[in-house]
C-alpha positions as CSV (number, residue, x, y, z in Angstrom):
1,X,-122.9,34.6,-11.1
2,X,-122.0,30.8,-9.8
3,X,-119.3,29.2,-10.5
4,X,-118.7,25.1,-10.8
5,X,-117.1,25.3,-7.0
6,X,-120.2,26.3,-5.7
7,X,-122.7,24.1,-7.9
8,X,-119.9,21.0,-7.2
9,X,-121.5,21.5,-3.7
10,X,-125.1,20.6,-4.9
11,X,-124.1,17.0,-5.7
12,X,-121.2,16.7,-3.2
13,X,-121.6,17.0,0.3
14,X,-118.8,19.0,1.8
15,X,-117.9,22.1,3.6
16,X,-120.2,25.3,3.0
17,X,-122.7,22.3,0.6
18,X,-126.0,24.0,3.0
19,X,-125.1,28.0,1.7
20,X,-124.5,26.0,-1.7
21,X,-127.7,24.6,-1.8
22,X,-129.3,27.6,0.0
23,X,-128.3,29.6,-3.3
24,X,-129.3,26.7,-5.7
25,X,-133.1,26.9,-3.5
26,X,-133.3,30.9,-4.4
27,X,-132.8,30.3,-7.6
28,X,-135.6,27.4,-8.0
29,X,-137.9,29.5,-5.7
30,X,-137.2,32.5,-8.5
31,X,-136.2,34.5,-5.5
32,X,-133.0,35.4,-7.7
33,X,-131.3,35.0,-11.1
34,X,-128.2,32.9,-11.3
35,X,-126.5,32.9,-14.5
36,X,-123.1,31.4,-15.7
37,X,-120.8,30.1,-18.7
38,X,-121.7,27.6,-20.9
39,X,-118.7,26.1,-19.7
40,X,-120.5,25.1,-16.2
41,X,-121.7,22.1,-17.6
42,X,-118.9,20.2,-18.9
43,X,-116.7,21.2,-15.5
44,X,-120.0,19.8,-13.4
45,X,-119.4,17.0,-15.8
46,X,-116.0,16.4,-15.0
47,X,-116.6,16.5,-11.2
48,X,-119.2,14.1,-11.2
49,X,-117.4,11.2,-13.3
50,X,-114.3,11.7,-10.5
51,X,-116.7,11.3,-8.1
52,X,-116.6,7.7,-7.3
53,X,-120.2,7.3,-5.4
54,X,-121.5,9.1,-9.2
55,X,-122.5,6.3,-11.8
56,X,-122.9,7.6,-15.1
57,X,-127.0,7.7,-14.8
58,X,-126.1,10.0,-11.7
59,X,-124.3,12.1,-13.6
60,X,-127.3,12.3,-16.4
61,X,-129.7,13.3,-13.7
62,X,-127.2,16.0,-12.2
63,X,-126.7,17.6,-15.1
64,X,-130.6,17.5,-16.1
65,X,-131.1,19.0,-13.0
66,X,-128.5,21.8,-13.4
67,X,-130.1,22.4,-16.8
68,X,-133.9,22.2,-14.9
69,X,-132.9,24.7,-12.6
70,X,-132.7,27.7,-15.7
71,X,-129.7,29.4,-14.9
72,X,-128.9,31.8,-17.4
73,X,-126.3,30.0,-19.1
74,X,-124.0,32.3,-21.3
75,X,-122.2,31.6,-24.7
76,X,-118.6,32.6,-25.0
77,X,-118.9,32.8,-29.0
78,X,-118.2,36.2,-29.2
79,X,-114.9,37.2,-30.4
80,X,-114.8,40.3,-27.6
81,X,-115.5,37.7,-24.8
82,X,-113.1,35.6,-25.7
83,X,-110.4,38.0,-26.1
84,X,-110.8,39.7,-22.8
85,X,-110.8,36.2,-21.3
86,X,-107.5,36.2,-22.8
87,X,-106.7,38.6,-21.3
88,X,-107.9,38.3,-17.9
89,X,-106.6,34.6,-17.6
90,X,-102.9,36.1,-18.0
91,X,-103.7,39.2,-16.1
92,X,-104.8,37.1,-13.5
93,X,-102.7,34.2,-13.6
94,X,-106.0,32.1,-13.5
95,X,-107.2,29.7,-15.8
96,X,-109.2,30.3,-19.0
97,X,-112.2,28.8,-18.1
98,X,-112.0,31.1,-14.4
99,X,-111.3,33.8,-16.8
100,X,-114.8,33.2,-18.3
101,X,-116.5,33.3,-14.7
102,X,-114.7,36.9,-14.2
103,X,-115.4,38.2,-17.5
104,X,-118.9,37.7,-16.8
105,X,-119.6,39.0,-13.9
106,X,-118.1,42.3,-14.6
107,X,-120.3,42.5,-18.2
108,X,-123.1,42.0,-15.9
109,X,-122.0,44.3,-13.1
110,X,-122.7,41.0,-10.9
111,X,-121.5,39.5,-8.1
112,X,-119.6,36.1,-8.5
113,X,-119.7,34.1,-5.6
114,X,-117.0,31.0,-5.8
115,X,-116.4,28.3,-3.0
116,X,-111.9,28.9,-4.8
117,X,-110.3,30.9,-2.6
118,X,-107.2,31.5,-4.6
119,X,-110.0,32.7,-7.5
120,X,-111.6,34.5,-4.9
121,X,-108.4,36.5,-3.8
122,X,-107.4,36.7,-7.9
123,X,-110.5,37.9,-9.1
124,X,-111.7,40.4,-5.9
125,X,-110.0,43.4,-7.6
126,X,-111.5,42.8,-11.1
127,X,-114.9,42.4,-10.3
128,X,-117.1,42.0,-7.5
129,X,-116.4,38.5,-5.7
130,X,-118.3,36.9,-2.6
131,X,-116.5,34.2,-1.1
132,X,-119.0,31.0,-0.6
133,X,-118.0,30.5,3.3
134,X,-118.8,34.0,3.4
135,X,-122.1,34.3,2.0
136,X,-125.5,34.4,3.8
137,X,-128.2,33.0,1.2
138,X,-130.8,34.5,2.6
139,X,-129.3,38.0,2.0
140,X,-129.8,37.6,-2.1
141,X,-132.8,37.6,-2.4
142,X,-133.4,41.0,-0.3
């Protein structure tokens, strides 16, 4: 499981943006199996219309190619997912949308790896969390 803070690093050059794209390579090599909320979209969305070097037909082709890349992208219209989200937002003191990300992973006894430390440190005792800066690409796929 991805979350936007690591895809964010696809687009945007910044710190830990090789391990980011090292991940995004597995997954287009079908070396692994990314998957995520539907929700990824509209927060990679978001990022990229901030971004000021982004015009709009950037954007387009970012998203596209987050869409090319078939990562299993999950629903969350199912009443039990949404109510343990709920639940693990105010649990966790995290946002809904994090919430999601967590909720996830632990249904699909995954890893979630995230480039948020404060989600990182939040989420490590609920499910199983990998900090980005922490994270050797080349490992998943073993």
């Amino acid at each position: 499981m991805i979350d936007a803070s690591v895809v964010a690093k696809w687009y945007i050059t910044e710190a830990d943006s090789d391990k980011a794209t090292g991940i995004r390579d597995l997954q287009s090599a079908g070396k692994i199996i990314l998957s995520s909320p539907l929700i990824i979209i509209y927060e990679i969305g978001n990022v990229l219309t901030r971004h000021p070097s982004f015009t709009s037909d950037d954007s387009v082709s970012a998203c596209q190619s987050l869409l090319d890349l078939g990562i299993k992208l999950r629903s969350f219209a199912d009443p039990k997912l949404l109510g343990k989200s709920f639940e693990i937002s105010k649990q966790l003191r995290v946002t809904f949308y994090d919430a999601m990300y967590v909720v996830l992973t632990k249904e699909e006894d995954a890893a979630l790896i995230t480039a948020d430390k404060d989600l990182f440190i939040k989420a490590r005792h609920y499910c199983k969390t990998q900090l980005l800066s922490d994270t050797k690409p080349e490992r998943l796929s073993a």
